[in-house]
DRENMAR-298473 format. One record per residue (C-alpha): z negated, x, y negated; residue number from 1; chain. Coordinates in pm, whole numbers, plus 50000, padded with zeros to 5 digits. Layout:
BEGIN
<node><c3>Z</c3><c1>X</c1><c2>Y</c2><num>NUM</num><chaine>A</chaine></node>
...
//
This chain:
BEGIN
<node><c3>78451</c3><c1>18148</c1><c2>41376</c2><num>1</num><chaine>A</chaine></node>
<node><c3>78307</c3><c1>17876</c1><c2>41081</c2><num>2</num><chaine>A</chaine></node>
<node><c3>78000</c3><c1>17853</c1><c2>40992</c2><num>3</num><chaine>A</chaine></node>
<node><c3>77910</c3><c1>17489</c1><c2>41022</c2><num>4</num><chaine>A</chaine></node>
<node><c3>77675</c3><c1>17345</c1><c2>40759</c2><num>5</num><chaine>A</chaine></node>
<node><c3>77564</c3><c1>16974</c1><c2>40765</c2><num>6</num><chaine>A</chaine></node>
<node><c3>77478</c3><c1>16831</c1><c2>40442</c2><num>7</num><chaine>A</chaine></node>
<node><c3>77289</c3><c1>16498</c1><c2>40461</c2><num>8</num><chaine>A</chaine></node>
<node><c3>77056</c3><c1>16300</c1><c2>40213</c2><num>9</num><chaine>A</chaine></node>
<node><c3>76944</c3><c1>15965</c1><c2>40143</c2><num>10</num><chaine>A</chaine></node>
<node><c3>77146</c3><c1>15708</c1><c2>39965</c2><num>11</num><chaine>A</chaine></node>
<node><c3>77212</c3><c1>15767</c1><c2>39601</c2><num>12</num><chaine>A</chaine></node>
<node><c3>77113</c3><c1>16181</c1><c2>39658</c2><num>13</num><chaine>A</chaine></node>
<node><c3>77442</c3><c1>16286</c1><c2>39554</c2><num>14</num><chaine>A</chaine></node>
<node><c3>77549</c3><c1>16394</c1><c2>39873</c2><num>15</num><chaine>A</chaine></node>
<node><c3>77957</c3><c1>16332</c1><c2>39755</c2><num>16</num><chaine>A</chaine></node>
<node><c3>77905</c3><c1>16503</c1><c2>39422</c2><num>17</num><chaine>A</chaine></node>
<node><c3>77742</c3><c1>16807</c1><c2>39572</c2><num>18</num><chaine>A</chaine></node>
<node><c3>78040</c3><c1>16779</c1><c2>39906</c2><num>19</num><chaine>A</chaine></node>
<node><c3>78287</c3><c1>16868</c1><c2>39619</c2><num>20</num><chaine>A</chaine></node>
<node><c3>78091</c3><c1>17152</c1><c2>39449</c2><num>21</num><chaine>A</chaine></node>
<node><c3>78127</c3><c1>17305</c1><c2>39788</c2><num>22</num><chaine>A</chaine></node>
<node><c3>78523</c3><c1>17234</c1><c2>39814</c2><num>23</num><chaine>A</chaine></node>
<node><c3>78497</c3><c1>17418</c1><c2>39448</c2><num>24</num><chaine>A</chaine></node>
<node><c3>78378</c3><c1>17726</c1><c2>39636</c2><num>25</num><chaine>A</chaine></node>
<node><c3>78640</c3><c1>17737</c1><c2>39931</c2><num>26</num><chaine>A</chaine></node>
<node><c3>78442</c3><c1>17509</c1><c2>40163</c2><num>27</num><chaine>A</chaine></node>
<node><c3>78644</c3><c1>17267</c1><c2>40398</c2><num>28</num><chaine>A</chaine></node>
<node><c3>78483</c3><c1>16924</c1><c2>40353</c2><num>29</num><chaine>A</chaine></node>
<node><c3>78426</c3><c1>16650</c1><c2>40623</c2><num>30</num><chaine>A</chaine></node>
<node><c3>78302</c3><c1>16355</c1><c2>40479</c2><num>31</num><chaine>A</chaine></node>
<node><c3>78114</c3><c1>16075</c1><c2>40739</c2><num>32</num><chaine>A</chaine></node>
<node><c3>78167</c3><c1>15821</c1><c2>40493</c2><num>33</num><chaine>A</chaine></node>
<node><c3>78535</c3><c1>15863</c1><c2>40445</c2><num>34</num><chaine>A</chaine></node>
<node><c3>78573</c3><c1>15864</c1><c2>40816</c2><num>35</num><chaine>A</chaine></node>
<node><c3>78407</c3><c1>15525</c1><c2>40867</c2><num>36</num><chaine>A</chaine></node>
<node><c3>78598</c3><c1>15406</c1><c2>40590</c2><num>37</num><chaine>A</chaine></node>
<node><c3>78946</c3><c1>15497</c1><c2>40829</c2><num>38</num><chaine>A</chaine></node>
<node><c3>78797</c3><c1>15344</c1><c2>41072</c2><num>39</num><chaine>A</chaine></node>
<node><c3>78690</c3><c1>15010</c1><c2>40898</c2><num>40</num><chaine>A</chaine></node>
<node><c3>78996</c3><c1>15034</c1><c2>40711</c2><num>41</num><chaine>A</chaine></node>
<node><c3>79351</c3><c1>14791</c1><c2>40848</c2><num>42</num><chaine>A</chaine></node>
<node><c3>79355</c3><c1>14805</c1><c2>41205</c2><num>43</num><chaine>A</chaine></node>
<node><c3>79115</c3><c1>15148</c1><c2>41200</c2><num>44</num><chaine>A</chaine></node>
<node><c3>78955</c3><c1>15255</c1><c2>41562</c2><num>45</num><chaine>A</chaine></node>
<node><c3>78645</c3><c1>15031</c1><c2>41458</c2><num>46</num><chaine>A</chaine></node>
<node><c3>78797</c3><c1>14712</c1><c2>41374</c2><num>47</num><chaine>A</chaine></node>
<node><c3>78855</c3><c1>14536</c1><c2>41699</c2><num>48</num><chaine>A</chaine></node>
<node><c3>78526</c3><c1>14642</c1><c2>41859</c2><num>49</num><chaine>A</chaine></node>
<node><c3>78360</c3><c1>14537</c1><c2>41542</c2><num>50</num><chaine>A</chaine></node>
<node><c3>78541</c3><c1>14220</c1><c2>41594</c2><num>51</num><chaine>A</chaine></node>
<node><c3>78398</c3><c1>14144</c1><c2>41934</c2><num>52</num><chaine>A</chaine></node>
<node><c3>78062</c3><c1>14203</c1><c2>41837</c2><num>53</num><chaine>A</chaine></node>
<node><c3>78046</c3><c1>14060</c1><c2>41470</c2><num>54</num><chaine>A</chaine></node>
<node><c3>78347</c3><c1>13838</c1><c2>41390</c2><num>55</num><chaine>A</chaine></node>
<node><c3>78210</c3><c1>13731</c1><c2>41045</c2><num>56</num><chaine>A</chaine></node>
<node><c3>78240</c3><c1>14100</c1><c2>40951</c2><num>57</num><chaine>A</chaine></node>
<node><c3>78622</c3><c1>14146</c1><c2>41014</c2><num>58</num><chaine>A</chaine></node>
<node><c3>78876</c3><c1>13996</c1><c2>40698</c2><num>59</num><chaine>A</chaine></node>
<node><c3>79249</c3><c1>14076</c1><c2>40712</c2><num>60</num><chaine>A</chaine></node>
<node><c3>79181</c3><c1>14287</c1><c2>41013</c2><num>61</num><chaine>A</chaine></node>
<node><c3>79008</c3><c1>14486</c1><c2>40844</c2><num>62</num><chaine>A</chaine></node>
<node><c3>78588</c3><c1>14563</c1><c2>40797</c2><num>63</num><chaine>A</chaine></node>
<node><c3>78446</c3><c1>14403</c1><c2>40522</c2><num>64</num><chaine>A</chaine></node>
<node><c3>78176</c3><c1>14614</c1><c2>40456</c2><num>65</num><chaine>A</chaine></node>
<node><c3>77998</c3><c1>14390</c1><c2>40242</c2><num>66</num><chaine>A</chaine></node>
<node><c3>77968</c3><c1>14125</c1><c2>40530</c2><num>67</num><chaine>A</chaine></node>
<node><c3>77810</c3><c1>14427</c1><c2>40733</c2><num>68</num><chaine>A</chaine></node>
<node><c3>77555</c3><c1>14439</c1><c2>40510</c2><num>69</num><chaine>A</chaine></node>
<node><c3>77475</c3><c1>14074</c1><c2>40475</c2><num>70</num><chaine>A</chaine></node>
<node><c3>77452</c3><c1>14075</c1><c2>40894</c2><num>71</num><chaine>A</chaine></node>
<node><c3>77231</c3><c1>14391</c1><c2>40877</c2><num>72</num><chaine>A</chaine></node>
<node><c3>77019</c3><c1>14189</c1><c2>40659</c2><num>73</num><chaine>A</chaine></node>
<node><c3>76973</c3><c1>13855</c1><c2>40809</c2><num>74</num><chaine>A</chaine></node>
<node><c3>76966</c3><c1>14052</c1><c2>41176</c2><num>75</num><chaine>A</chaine></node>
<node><c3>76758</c3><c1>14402</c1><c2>41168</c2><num>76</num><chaine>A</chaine></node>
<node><c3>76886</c3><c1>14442</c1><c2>41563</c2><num>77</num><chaine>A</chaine></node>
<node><c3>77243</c3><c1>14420</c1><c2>41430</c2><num>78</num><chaine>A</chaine></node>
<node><c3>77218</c3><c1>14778</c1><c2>41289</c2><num>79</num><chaine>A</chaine></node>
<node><c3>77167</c3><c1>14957</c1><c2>41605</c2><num>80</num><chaine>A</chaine></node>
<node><c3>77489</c3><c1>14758</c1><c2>41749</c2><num>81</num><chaine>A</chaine></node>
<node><c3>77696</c3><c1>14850</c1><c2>41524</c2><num>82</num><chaine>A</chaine></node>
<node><c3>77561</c3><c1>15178</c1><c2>41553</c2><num>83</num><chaine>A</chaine></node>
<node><c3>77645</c3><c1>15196</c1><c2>41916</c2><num>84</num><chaine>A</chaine></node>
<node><c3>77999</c3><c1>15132</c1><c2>41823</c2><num>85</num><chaine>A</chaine></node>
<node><c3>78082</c3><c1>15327</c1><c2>41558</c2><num>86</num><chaine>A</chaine></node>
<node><c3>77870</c3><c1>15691</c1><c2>41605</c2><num>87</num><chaine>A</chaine></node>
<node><c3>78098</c3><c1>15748</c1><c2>41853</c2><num>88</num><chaine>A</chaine></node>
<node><c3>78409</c3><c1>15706</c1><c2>41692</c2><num>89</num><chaine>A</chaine></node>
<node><c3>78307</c3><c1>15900</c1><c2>41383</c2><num>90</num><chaine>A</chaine></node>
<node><c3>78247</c3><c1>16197</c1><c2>41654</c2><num>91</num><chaine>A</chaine></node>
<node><c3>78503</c3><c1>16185</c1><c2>41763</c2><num>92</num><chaine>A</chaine></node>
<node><c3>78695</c3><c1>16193</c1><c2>41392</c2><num>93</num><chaine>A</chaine></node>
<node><c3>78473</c3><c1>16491</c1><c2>41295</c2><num>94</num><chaine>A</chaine></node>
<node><c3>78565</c3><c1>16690</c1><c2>41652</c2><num>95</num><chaine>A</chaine></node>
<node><c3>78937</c3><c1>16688</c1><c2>41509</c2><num>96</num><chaine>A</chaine></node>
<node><c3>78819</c3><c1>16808</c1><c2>41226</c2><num>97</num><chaine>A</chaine></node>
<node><c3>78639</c3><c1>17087</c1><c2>41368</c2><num>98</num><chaine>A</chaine></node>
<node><c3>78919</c3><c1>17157</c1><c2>41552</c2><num>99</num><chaine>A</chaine></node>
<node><c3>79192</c3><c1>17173</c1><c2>41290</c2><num>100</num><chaine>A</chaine></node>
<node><c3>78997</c3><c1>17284</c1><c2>40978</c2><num>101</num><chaine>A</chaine></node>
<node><c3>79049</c3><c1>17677</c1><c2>40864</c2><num>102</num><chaine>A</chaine></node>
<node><c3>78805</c3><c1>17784</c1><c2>40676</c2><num>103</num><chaine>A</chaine></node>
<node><c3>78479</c3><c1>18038</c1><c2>40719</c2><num>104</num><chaine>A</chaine></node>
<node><c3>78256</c3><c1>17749</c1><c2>40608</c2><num>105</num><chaine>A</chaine></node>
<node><c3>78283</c3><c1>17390</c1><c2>40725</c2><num>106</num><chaine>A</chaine></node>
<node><c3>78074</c3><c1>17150</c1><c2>40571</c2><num>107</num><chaine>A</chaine></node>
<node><c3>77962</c3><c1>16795</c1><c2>40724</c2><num>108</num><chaine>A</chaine></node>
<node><c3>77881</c3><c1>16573</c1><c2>40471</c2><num>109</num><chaine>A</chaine></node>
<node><c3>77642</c3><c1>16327</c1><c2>40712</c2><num>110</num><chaine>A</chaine></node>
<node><c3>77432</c3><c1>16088</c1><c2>40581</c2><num>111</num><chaine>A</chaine></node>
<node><c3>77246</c3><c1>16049</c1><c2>40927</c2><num>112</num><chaine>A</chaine></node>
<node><c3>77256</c3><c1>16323</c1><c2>41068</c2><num>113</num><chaine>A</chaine></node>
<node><c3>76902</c3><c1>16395</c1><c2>41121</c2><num>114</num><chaine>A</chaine></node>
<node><c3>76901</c3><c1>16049</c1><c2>41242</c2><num>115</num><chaine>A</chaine></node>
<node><c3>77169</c3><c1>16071</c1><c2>41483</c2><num>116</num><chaine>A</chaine></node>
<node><c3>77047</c3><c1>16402</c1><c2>41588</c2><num>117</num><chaine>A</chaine></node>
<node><c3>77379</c3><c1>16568</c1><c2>41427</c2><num>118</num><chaine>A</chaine></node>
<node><c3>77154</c3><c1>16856</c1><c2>41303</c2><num>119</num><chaine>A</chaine></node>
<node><c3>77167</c3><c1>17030</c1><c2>41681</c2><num>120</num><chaine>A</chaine></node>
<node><c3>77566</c3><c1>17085</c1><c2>41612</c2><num>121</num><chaine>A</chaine></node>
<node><c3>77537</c3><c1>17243</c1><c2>41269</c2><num>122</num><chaine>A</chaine></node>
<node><c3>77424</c3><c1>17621</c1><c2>41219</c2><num>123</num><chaine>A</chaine></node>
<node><c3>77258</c3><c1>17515</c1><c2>40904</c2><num>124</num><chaine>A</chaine></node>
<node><c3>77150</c3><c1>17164</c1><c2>40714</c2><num>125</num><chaine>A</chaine></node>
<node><c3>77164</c3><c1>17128</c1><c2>40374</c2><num>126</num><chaine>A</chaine></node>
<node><c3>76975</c3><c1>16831</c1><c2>40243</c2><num>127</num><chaine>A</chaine></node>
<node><c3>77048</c3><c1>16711</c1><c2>39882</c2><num>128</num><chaine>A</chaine></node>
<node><c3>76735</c3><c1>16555</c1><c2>39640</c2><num>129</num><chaine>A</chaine></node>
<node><c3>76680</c3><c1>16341</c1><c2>39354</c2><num>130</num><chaine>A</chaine></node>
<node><c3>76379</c3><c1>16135</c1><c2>39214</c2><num>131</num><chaine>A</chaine></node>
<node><c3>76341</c3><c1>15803</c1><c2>39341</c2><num>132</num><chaine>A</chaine></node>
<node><c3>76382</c3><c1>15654</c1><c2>39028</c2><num>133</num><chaine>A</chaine></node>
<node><c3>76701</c3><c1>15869</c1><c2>38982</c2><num>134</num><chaine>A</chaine></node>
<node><c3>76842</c3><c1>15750</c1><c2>39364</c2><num>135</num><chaine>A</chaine></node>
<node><c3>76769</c3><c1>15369</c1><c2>39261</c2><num>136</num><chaine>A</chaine></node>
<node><c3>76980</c3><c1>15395</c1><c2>38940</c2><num>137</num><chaine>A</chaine></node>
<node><c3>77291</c3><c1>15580</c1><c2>39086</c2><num>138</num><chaine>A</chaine></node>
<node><c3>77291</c3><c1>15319</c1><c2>39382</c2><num>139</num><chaine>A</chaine></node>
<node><c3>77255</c3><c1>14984</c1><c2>39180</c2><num>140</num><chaine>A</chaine></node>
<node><c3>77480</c3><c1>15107</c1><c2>38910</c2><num>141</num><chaine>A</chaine></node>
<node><c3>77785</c3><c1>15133</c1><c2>39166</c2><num>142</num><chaine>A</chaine></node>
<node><c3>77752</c3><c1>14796</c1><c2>39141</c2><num>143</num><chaine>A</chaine></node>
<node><c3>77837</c3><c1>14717</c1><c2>39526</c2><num>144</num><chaine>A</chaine></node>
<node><c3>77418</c3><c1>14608</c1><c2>39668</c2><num>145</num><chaine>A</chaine></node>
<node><c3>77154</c3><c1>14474</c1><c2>39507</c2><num>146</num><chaine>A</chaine></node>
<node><c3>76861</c3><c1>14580</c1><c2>39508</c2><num>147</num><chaine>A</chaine></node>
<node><c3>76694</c3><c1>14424</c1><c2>39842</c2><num>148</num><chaine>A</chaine></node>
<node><c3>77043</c3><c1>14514</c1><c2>39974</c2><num>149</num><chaine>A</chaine></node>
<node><c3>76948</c3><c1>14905</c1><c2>39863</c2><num>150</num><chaine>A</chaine></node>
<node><c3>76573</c3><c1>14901</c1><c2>39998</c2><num>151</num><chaine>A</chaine></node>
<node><c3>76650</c3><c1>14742</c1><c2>40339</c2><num>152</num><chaine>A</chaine></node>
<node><c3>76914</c3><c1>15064</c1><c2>40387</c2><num>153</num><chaine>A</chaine></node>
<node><c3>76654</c3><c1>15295</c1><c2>40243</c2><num>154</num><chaine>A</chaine></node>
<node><c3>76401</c3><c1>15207</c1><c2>40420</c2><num>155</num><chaine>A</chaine></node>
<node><c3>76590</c3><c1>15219</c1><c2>40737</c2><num>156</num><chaine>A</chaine></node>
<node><c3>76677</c3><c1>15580</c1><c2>40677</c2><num>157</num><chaine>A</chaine></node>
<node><c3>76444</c3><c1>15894</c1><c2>40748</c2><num>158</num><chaine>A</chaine></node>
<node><c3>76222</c3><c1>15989</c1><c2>40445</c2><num>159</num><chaine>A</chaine></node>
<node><c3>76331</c3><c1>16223</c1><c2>40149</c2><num>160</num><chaine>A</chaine></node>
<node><c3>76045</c3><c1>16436</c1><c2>40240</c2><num>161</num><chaine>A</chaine></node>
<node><c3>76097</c3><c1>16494</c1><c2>40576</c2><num>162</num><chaine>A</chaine></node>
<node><c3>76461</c3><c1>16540</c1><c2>40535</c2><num>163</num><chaine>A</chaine></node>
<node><c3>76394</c3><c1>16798</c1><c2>40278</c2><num>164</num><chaine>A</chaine></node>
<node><c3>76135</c3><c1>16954</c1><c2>40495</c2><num>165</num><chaine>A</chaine></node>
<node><c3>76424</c3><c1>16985</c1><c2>40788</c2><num>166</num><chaine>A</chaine></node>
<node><c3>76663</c3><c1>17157</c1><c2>40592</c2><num>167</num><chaine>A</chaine></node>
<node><c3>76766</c3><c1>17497</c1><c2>40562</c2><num>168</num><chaine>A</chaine></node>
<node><c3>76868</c3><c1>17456</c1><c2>40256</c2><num>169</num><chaine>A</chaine></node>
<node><c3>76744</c3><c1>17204</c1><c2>39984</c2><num>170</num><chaine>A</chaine></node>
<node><c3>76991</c3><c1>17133</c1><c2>39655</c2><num>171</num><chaine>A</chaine></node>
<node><c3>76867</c3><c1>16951</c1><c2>39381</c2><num>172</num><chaine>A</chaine></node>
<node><c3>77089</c3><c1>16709</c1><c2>39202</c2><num>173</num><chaine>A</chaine></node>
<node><c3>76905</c3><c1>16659</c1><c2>38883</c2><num>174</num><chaine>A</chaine></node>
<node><c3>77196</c3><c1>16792</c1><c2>38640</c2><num>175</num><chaine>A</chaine></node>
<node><c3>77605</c3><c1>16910</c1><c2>38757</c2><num>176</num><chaine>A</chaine></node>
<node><c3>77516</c3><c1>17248</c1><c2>38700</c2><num>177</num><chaine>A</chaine></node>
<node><c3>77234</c3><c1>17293</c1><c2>38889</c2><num>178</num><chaine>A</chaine></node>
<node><c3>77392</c3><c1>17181</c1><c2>39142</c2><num>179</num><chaine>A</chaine></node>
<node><c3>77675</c3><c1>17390</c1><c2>39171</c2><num>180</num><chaine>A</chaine></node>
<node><c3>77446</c3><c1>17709</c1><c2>39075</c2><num>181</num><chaine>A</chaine></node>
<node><c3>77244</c3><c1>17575</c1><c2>39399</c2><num>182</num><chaine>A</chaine></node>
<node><c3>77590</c3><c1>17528</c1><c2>39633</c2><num>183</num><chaine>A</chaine></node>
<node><c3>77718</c3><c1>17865</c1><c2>39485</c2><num>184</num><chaine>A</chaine></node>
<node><c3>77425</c3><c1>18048</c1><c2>39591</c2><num>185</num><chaine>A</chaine></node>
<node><c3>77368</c3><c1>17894</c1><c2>39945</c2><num>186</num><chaine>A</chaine></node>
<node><c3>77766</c3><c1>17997</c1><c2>40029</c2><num>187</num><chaine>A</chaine></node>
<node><c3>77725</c3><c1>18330</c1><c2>39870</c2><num>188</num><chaine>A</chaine></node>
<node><c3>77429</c3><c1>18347</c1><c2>40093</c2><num>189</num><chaine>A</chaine></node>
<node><c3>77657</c3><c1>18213</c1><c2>40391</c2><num>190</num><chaine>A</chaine></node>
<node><c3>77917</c3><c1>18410</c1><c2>40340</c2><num>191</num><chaine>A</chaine></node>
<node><c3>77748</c3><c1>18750</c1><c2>40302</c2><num>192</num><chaine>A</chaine></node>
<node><c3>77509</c3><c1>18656</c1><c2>40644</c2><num>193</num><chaine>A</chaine></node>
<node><c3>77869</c3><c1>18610</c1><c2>40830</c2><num>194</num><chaine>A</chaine></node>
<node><c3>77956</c3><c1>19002</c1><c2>40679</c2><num>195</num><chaine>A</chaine></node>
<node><c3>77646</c3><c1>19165</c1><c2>40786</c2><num>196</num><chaine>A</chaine></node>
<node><c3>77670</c3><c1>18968</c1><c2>41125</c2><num>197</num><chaine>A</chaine></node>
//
């Protein structure tokens, strides 16, 4: 059976660099982000109820994610909604993934999930870290949100601190290396608690 390990973080923690340092090590990967993207993307499994709720947000029927954003800004009750409509389709997008994934470790790459209360279907929770300062710069240079843009989204999720203090596991992302030095040890770690087991 896999060993299921959510990895979540704040915007800007890393969370996609760190996803593929545990690919590196055998890991299969399921990434929340990637999965809303499918669903956002032409004629994905969120477009049309999107479209009922927010018709602004819906170009080439497709999501444009940007126009999310600009609604989550001007509305603060708009995020829950749009919630409501999409949690449940990314569920359902990691439960095939669950169920067609072979590998001993399967790792959920959820930026919510202590949010969403994901953490209850994961034996473990990694939670990746960076300085605030550090977080800021690796958002705004993507170059997709501006700075209000970042804060409203940071804001809105659960603290650094008491994501790190939820975790199992806590990976810094300060440099590449010690990163993957971190993700080597925690599935060395995970792999040699399935043995004994």
């Amino acid at each position: 059976m896999s060993f299921c390990l959510g990895l979540t973080g704040s915007i800007g923690m890393g969370k996609s660099t760190t996803g593929r340092l545990f690919i590196e090590q055998g890991c299969k990967l399921w990434d929340a982000d990637a999965a809303v993207h499918r669903l956002y993307g032409l004629h994905g499994a969120a477009v049309a109820p999107l479209a009922a709720a927010f018709p602004d947000a819906i170009r080439d029927h497709a999501v444009d994610r940007g126009a999310l954003i600009d609604i989550i800004a001007r509305d603060p009750q708009a995020l829950k909604q749009i919630e409501s409509i999409v949690h449940p389709l990314v569920a359902q997008d990691r439960a095939r993934f669950r169920a067609r994934a072979g590998s001993d470790i399967l790792v959920f790459d959820i930026p919510l999930l202590f949010e969403t209360g994901g953490e209850t279907e994961m034996d473990a929770v990694a939670c990746v870290t960076a300085p605030p300062e550090v977080q800021q710069e690796r958002v705004l240079a993507r170059g997709t949100m501006t700075r209000e843009q970042f804060e409203i989204i940071r804001n809105k999720q659960m603290p650094d601190a008491e994501k790190r203090a939820r975790s199992d596991f806590v990976i810094v992302t300060d440099t590449l290396d010690h990163a993957r030095e971190q993700v080597r040890d925690i599935v060395n770690r995970i792999r040699k608690g399935q043995a004994d087991a």
